[in-house]
N, C-alpha and C positions, 0 to 999 in steps of 0.2 A: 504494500500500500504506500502510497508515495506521501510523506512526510512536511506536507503544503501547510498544516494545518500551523503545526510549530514555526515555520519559518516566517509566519505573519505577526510574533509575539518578540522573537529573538532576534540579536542582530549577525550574520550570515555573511562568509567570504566563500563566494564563488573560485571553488581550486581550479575546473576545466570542466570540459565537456566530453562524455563517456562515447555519446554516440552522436551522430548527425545525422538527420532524416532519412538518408538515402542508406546510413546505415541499418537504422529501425527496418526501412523496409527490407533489405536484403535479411536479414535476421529473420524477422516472418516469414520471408520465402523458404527459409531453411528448417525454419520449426514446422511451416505448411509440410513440408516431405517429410519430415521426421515423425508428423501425425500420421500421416497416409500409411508408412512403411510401417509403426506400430501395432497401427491397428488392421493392417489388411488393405487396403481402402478405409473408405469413411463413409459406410452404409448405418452404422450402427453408432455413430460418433456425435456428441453433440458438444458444443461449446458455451459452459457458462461462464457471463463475465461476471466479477464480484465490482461493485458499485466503487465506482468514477471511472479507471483508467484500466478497468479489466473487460470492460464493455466494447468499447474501441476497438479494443485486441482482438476479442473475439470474432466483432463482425467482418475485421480487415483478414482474419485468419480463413474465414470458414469462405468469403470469397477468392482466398488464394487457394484452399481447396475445393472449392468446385470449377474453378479452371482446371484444374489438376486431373479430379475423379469425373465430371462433368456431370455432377449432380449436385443440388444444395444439400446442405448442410443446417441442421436444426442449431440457433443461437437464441439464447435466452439472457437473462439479468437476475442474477441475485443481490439482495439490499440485507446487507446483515446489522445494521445499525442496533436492533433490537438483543441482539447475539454473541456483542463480543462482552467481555468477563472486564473490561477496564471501565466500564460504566457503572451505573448504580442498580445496584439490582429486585433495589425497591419496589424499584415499577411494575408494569404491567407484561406480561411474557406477551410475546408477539402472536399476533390473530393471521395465521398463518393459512392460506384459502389454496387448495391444485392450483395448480396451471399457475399459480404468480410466475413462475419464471419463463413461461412461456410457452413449454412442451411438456410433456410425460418424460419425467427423468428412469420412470422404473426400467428397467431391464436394460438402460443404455450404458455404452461405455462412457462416462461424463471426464471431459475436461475443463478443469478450474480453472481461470485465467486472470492473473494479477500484475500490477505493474512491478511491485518490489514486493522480495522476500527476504525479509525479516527478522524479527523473533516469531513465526509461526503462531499470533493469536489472531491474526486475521483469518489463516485459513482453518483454524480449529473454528474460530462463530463459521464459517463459510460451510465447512463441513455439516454442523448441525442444523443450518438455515436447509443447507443442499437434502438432509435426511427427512427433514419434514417436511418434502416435500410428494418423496416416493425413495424406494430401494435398484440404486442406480446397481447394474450388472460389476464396471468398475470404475474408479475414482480416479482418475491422474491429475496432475497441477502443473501449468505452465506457467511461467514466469518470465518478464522481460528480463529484471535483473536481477540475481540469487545475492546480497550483500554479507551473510552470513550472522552471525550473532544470535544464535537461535536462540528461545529459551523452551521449546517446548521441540518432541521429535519431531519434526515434518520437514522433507525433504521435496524440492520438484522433480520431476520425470521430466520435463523439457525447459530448456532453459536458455534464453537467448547469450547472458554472459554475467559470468561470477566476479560479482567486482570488490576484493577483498576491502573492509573499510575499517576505518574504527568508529567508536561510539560517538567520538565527537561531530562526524562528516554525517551528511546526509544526503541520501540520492533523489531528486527530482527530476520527474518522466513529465514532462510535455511532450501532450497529441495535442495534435491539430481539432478535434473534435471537442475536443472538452477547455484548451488552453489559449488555443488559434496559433501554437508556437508549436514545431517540432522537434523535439532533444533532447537530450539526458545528459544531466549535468551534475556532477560532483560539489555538494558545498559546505561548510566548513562550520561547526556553531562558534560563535566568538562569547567566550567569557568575559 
């Protein structure tokens, strides 16, 4: 999950830029085939994005596969706001109705799709948002960029690039559909 939220509060030194657009997309092309070749084809494939910059991913994904297999490809939207463990858990559990994310997840192979991976509690709420939905066949997680620093065990299955970091840096993924800017960029928190 890309880490915009903080950088509006702290003050941030841009060290570089991890990727440029034309990067992003050749990466896609490459995780496009690396879906394809996993799973067979992509008859049984669907791609959930997790809400903001997994969304994008998804839909730019699943038309680089159906160029590919020359059939569409089922995308959907999960919103786990309700679901992750670093909120309050006072509230109200989430009213959780089919079809929110857009397809029948039961019996498909489902791909998770996030911009950054993290400490893994994004895709633990994603996971249980994605369970109550239906009983997907199986579970994979794509990620643009793997930064490491887990605190929970969750690893990706596809991964555009591992960008070792420390605590103090933070990766920020601009798309064009959510940002109007394309690029991944390394920044810095300043104490």
């Amino acid at each position: 999950m890309t880490e915009n939220k903080e950088t509006q509060t702290l003050k941030f030194r841009e060290k570089g830029r991890l990727m440029s657009a034309s990067e992003i997309e050749r990466t896609l092309v490459r995780l496009a085939h690396e879906i394809v070749e996993k799973h067979d084809g992509s008859r049984n494939v669907g791609l959930v994005g997790i809400r903001r910059r997994g969304v994008p991913l998804a839909q730019r994904l699943a038309k680089l596969i159906e160029k590919i297999e020359k059939q569409p490809v089922d995308t959907g939207v999960l919103d786990i706001s309700f679901y992750r463990d670093d909120l309050s858990t006072d509230g109200p559990r989430p009213n959780v109705t089919p079809g929110a994310i857009g397809f029948d997840v039961t019996g498909r192979d489902i791909i998770l799709l996030d911009d950054v991976l993290y400490t893994g509690r994004t895709i633990r709420a994603a996971l249980d948002a994605l369970f109550d939905q239906g009983r997907p066949k199986s579970v994979r997680l794509l990620v643009l960029i793997d930064r490491g620093h887990r605190e929970l065990p969750i690893e990706a299955t596809f991964v555009g690039r591992m960008v070792p970091t420390s605590k103090r840096e933070i990766v920020e993924v601009k798309l064009n559909e959510v940002d109007g800017q394309e690029q991944v960029l390394l920044v810095e928190r300043l104490d």
